[in-house]
N, CA, C and O of each residue as an XYZ file, in Angstrom:
288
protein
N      21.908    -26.997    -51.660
C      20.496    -26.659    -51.590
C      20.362    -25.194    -51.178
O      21.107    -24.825    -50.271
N      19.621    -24.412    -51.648
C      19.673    -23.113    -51.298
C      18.117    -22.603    -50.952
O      17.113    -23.106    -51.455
N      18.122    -21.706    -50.168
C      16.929    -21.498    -48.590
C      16.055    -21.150    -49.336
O      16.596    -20.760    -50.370
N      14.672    -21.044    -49.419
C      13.754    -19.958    -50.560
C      13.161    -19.412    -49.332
O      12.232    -20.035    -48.816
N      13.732    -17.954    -48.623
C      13.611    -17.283    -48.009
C      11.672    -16.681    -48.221
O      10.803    -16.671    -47.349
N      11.598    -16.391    -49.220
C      10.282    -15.878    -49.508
C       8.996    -17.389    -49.210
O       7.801    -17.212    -48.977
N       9.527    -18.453    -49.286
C       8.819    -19.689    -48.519
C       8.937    -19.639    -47.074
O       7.928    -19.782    -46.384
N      10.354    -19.404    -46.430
C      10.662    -19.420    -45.491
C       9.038    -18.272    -44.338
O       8.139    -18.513    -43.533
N       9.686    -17.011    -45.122
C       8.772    -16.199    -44.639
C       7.403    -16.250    -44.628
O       6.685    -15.717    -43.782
N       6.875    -17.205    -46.026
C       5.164    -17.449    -45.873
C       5.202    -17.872    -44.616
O       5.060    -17.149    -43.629
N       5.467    -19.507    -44.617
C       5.464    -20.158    -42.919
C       5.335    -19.066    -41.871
O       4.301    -18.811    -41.255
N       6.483    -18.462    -41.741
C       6.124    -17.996    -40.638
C       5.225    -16.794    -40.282
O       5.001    -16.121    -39.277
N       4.757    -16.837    -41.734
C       3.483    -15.607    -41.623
C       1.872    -16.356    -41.079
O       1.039    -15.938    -40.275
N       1.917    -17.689    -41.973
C       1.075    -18.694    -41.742
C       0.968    -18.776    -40.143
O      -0.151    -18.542    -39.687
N       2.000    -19.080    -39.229
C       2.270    -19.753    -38.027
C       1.958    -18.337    -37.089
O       1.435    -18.555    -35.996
N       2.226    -17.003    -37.421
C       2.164    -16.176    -36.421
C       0.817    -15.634    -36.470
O       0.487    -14.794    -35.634
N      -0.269    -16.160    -37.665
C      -1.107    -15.767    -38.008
C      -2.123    -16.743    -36.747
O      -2.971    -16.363    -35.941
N      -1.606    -17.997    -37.026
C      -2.388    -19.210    -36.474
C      -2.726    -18.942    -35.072
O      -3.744    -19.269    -34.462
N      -1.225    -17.990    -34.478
C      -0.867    -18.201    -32.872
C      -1.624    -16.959    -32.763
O      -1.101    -16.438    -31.778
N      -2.389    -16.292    -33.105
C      -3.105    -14.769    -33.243
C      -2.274    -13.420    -32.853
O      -2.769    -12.407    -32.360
N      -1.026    -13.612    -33.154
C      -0.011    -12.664    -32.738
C      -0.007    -11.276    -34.178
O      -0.256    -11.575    -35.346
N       0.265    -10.096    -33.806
C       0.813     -9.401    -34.624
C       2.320     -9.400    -34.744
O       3.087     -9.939    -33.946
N       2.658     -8.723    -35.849
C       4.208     -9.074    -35.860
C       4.526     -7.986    -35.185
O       5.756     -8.000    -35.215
N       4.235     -7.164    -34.666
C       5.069     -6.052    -33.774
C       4.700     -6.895    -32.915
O       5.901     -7.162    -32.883
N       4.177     -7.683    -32.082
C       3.845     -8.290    -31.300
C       5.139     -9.705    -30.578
O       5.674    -10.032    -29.518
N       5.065    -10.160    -32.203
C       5.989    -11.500    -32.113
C       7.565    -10.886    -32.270
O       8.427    -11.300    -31.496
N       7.841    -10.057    -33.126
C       8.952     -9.091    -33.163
C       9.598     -8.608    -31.696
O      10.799     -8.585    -31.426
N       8.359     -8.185    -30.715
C       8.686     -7.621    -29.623
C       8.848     -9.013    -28.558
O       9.543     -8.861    -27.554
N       8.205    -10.327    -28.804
C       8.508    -11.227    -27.819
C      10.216    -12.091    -28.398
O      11.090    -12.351    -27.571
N      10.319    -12.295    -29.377
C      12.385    -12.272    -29.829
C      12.840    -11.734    -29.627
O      13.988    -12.029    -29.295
N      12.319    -10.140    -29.618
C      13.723     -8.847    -29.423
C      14.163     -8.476    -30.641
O      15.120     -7.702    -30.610
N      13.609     -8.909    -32.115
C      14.206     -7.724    -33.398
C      13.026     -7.115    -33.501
O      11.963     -7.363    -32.931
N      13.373     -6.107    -34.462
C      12.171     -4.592    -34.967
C      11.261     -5.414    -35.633
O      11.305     -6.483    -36.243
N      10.419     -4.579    -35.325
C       9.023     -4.807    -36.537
C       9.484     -4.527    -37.837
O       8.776     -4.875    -38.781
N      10.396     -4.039    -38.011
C      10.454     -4.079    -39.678
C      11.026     -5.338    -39.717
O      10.293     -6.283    -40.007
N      12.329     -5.553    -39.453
C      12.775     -6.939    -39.745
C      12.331     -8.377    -39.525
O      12.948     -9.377    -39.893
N      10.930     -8.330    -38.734
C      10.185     -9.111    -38.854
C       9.515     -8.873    -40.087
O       9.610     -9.599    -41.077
N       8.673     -7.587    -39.979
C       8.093     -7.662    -41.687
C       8.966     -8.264    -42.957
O       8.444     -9.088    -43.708
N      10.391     -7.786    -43.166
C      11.155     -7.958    -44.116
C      11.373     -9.738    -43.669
O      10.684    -10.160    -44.597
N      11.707    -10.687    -43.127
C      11.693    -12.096    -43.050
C      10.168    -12.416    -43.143
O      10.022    -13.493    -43.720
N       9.215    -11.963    -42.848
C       7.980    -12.410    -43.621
C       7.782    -11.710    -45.016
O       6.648    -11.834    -45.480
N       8.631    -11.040    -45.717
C       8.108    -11.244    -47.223
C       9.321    -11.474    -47.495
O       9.642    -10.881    -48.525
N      10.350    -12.211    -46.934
C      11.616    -12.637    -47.483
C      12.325    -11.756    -48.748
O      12.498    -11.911    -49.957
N      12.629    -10.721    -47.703
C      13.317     -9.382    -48.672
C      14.900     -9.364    -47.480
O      15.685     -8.417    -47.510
N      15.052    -10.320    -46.731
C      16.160    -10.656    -46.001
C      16.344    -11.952    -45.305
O      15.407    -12.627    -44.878
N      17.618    -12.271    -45.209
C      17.748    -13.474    -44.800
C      17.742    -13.562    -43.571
O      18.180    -12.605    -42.932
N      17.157    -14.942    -42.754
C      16.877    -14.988    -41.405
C      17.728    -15.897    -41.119
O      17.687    -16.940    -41.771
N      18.697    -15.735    -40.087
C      19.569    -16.235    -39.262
C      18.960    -17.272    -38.678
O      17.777    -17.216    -38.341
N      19.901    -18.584    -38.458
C      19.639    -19.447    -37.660
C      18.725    -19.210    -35.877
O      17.726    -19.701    -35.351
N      19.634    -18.327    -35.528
C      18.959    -18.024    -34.090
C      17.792    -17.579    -33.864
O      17.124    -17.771    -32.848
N      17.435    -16.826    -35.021
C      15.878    -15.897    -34.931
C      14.945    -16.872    -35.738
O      13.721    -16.740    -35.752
N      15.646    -17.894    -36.430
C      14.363    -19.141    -36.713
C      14.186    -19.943    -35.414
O      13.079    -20.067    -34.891
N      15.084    -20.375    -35.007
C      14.699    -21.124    -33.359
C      14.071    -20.432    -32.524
O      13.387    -20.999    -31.672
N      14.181    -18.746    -32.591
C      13.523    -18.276    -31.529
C      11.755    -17.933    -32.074
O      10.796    -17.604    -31.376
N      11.803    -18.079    -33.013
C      10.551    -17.700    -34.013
C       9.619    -19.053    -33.883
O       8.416    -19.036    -33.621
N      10.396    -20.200    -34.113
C       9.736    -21.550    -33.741
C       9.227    -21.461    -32.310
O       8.072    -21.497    -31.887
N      10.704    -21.304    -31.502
C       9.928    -21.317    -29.738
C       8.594    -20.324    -29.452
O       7.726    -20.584    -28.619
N       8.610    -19.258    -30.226
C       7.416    -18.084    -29.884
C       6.247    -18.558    -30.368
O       5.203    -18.112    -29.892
N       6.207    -19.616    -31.472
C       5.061    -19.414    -31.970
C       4.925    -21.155    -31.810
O       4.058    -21.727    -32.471
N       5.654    -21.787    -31.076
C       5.301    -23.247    -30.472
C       4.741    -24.285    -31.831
O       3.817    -25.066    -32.061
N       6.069    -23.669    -32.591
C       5.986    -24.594    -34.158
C       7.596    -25.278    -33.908
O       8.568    -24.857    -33.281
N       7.414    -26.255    -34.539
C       9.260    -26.646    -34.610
C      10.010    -26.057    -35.935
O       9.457    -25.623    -36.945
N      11.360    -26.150    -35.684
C      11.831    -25.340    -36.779
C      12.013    -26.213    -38.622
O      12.419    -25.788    -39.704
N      11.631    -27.155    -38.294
C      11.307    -27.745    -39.631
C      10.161    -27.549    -40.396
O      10.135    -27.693    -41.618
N       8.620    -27.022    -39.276
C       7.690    -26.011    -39.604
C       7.723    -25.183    -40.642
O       7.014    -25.108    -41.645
N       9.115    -24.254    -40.077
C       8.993    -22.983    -40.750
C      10.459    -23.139    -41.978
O      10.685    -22.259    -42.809
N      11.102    -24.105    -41.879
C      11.883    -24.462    -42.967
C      11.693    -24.905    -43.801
O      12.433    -24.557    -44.722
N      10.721    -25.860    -44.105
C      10.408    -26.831    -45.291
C       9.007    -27.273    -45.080
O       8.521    -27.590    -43.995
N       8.393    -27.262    -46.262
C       7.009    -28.161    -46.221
C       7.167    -29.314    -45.757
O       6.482    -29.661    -44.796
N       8.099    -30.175    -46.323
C       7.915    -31.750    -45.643
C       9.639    -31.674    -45.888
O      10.582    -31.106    -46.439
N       9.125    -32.868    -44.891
C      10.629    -33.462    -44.671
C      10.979    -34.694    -45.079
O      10.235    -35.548    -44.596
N      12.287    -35.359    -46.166
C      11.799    -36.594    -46.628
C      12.977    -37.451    -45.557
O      13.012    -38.681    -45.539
């Protein structure tokens, strides 16, 4: 099965949108740059396991949230 990063990144554009955060904002509460937050929200790079868990914990979504629409 292979990731669709550019889905990946809607979610968590959706979710940081919801939590009223900017991404220099949410960028600065994980600890990577604002660009590489920008670049995993238009999925122009791949996001590591650790910075999806920490992306879930910041924005108090679980990480199946921001992985997949549904889960069967």
């Amino acid at each position: 099965m292979e990731l669709d990063y550019k889905a990946i990144g809607k979610r968590i554009k959706i979710a940081r949108i919801k939590a009223d955060l900017t991404q220099e904002r949410l960028a600065e509460m994980i600890e990577i740059s604002p660009t590489h937050m920008s670049n995993i929200e238009t999925g122009t790079t791949r996001v590591s396991l650790t910075v999806i868990v920490s992306l879930a914990n910041a924005l108090s979504v679980t990480v199946d949230d921001l992985l997949c629409d549904s889960v069967i």
